[in-house]
C-alpha positions as CSV (number, residue, x, y, z in Angstrom):
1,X,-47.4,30.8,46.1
2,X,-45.9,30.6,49.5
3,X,-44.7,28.4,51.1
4,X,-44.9,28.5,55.1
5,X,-45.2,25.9,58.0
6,X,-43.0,22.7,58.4
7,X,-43.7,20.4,61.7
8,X,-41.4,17.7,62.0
9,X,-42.8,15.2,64.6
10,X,-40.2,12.2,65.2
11,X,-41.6,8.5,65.5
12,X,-38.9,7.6,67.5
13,X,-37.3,10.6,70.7
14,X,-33.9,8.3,71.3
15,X,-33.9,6.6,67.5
16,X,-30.5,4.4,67.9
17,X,-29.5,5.9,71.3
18,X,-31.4,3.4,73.6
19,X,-29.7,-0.1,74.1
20,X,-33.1,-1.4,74.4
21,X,-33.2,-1.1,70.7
22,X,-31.7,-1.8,67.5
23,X,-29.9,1.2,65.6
24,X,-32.3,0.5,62.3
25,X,-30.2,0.6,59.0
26,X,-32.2,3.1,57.0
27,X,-30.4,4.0,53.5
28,X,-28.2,7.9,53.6
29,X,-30.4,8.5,50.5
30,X,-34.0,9.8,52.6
31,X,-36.4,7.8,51.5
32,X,-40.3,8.7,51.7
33,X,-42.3,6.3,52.9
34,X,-45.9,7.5,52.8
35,X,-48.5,10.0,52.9
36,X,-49.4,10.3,56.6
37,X,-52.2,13.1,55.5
38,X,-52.7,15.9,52.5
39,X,-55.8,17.9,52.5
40,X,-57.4,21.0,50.9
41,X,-58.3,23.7,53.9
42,X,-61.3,26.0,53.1
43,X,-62.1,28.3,55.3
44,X,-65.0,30.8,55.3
45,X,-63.3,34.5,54.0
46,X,-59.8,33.3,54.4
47,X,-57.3,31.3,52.2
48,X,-57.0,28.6,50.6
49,X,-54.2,26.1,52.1
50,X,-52.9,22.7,50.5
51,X,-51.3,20.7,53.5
52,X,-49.2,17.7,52.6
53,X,-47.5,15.1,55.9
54,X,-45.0,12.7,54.4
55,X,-43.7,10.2,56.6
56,X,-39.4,9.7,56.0
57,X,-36.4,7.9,56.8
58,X,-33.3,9.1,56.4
59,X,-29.8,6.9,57.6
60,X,-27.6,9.6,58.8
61,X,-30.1,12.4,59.6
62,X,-28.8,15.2,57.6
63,X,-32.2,16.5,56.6
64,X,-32.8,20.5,57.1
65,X,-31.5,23.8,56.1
66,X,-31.6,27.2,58.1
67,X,-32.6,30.2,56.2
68,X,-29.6,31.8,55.1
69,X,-27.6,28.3,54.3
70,X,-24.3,28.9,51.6
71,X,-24.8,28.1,48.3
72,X,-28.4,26.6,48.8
73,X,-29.9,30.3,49.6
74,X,-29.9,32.1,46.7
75,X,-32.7,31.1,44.6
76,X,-30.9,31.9,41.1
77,X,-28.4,33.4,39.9
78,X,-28.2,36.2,36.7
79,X,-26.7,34.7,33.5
80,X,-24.5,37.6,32.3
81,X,-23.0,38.2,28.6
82,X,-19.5,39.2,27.5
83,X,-19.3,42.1,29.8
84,X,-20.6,40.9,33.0
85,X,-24.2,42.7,32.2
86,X,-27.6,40.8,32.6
87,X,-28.8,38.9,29.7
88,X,-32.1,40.9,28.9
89,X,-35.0,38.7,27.2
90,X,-34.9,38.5,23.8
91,X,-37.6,36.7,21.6
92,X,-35.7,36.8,18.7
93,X,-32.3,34.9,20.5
94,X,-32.3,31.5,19.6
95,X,-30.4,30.8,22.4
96,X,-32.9,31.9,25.1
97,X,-35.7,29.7,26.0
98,X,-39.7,30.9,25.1
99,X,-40.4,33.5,27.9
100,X,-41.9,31.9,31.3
101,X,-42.0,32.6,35.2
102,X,-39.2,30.0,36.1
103,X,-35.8,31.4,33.7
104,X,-36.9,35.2,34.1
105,X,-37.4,37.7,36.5
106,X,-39.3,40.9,36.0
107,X,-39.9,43.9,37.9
108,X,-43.5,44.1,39.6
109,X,-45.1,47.9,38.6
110,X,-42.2,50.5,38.9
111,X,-40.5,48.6,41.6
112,X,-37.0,47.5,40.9
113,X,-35.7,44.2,41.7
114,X,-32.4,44.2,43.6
115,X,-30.0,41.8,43.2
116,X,-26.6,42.2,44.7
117,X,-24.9,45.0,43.1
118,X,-28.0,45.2,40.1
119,X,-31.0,47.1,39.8
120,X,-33.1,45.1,37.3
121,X,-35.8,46.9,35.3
122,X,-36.0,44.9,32.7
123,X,-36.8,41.0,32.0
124,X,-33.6,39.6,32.9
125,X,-32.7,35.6,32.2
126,X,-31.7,33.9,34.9
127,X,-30.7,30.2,36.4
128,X,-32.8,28.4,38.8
129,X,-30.8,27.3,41.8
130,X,-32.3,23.5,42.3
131,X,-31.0,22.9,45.5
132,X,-33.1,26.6,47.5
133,X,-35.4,23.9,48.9
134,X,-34.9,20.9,49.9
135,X,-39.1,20.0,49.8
136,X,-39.7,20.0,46.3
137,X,-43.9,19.2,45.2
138,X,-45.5,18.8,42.3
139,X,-49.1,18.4,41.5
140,X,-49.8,16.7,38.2
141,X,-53.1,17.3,36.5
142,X,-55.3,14.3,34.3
143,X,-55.3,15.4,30.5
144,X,-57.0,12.1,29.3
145,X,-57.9,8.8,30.9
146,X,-54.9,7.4,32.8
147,X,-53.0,9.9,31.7
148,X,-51.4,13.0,33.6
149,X,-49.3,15.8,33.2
150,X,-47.2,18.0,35.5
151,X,-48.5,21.2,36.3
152,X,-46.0,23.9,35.2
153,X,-46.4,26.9,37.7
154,X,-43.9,29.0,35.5
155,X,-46.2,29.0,32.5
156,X,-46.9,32.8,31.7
157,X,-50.8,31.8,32.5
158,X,-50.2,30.6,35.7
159,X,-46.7,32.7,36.5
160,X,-46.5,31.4,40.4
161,X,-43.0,30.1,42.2
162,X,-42.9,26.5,42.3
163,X,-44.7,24.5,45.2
164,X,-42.2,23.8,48.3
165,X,-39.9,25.5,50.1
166,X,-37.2,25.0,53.0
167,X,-37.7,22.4,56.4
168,X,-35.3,23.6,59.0
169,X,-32.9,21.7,60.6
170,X,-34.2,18.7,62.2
171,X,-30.7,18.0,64.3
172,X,-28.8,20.4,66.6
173,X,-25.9,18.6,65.7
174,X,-24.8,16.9,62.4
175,X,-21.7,15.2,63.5
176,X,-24.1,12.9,65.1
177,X,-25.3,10.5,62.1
178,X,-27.8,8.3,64.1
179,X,-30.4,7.8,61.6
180,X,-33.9,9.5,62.2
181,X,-37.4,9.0,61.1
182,X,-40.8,11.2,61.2
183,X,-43.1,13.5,59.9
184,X,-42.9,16.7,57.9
185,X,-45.6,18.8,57.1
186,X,-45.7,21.1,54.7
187,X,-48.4,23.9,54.0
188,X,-49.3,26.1,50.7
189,X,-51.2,28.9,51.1
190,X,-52.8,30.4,47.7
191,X,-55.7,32.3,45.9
192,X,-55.4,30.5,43.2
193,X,-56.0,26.5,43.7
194,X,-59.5,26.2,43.2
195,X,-59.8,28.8,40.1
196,X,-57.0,26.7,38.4
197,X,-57.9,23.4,39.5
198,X,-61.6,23.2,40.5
199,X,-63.1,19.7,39.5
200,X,-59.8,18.1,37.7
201,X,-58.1,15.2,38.7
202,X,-54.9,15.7,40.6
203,X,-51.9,14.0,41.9
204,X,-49.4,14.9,44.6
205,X,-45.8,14.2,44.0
206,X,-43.0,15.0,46.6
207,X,-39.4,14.7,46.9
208,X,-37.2,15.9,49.8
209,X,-33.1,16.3,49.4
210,X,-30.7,16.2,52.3
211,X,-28.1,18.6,52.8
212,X,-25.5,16.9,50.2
213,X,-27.9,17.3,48.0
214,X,-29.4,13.6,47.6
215,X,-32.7,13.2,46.0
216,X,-35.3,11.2,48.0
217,X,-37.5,8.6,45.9
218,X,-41.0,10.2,44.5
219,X,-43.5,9.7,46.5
220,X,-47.0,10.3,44.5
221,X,-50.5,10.1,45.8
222,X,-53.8,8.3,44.8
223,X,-55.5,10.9,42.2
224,X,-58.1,12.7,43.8
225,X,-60.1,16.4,43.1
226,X,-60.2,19.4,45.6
227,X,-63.5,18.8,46.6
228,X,-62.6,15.2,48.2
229,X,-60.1,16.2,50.2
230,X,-61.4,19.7,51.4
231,X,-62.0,20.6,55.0
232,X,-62.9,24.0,56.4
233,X,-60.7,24.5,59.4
234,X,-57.7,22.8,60.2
């Protein structure tokens, strides 16, 4: 599942630069403030996108990471034993968790995965960097009346990356900490949303971090099903 475009659109071109105006006093933890707009796109013979616009504050601006940004880049790292080799996948280790998609990697076909200095050919167990994006989304499925659960995406029956990804930089600067406000949109392309999901009753949660690392409140949508919020072109 990959993730692709962010727009950020800003509600306010000179926010705390104007004398007109008064500097607002948002928090430095981002805070989400809405939903401006999440829909299902459809289109004939083409795929399937989920498109989420959220609608932030954040008091010092420091929202965005380029691509190749220090520690947040790598997306895991390799747990290692005694000698410095990968930890392999064990069923029978007590200390390893039951196998899924999100603390293993696995080679696809007879294609190595390289990591560094290792070739991995095996199922290797790894650690999940939290901080490689800093959009994080979740879609949480109804299991009874009232009640609903958070869809795992590394379950082996599902066995896709987890929904978000990386917003860029929305400052050329960061030793300027006026505060900022806007839009970021965030689109999912994927095969697999309306075999998994078809009539069931979803949610959309979404946090966003800054680039210390600090969490943004949840912000969760209205339930709704595929079908209600499906368009066929953007």
């Amino acid at each position: 599942m990959k993730p692709t475009l962010f727009l950020v659109i800003p509600f306010i071109a000179l926010l705390g630069l104007s004398s007109c105006f008064e500097e607002p006093d948002y928090d430095l933890r981002p805070a989400l403030i809405s939903f401006d707009d999440f829909y299902f796109v459809d289109p004939p013979g083409a795929t399937d996108t989920l498109v989420i616009r959220v609608n932030f504050q954040d008091g010092d601006g420091n929202l965005g990471l380029t691509a190749r940004e220090g520690s947040f880049f790598d997306p895991f790292t390799i747990r290692r034993d005694i000698n410095g080799d990968p930890i392999k996948f064990d069923p029978n280790d007590g200390n390893q968790p039951p196998f899924n998609c999100t603390d293993f990697i696995f080679p696809q076909g007879n294609n190595p995965i390289i990591v560094g200095n290792d070739t991995i050919t095996d199922t290797i167990w790894i650690e999940p960097n939290p901080l490689v994006r800093n959009f994080e989304v979740t879609l949480s499925r109804r299991v009874s009346d009232g009640v609903y659960e958070v869809v795992d995406f590394g379950d082996p029956s599902i066995c896709r990356a987890p929904l978000g990804g990386r917003f860029p930089p929305l400052k050329d600067d960061f030793s300027n900490t006026k505060p900022l406000e806007g839009t970021i949109q965030f689109s999912a392309p994927s095969l697999i949303f309306k075999p998994l999901f078809r009539n069931d009753s979803l949610k959309i949660g979404v946090v966003i971090r800054d680039r210390t690392g600090l969490e943004s409140n949840m912000l969760e949508s209205a339930p709704f099903t595929l079908s209600e919020i499906t368009r066929f072109t953007e």
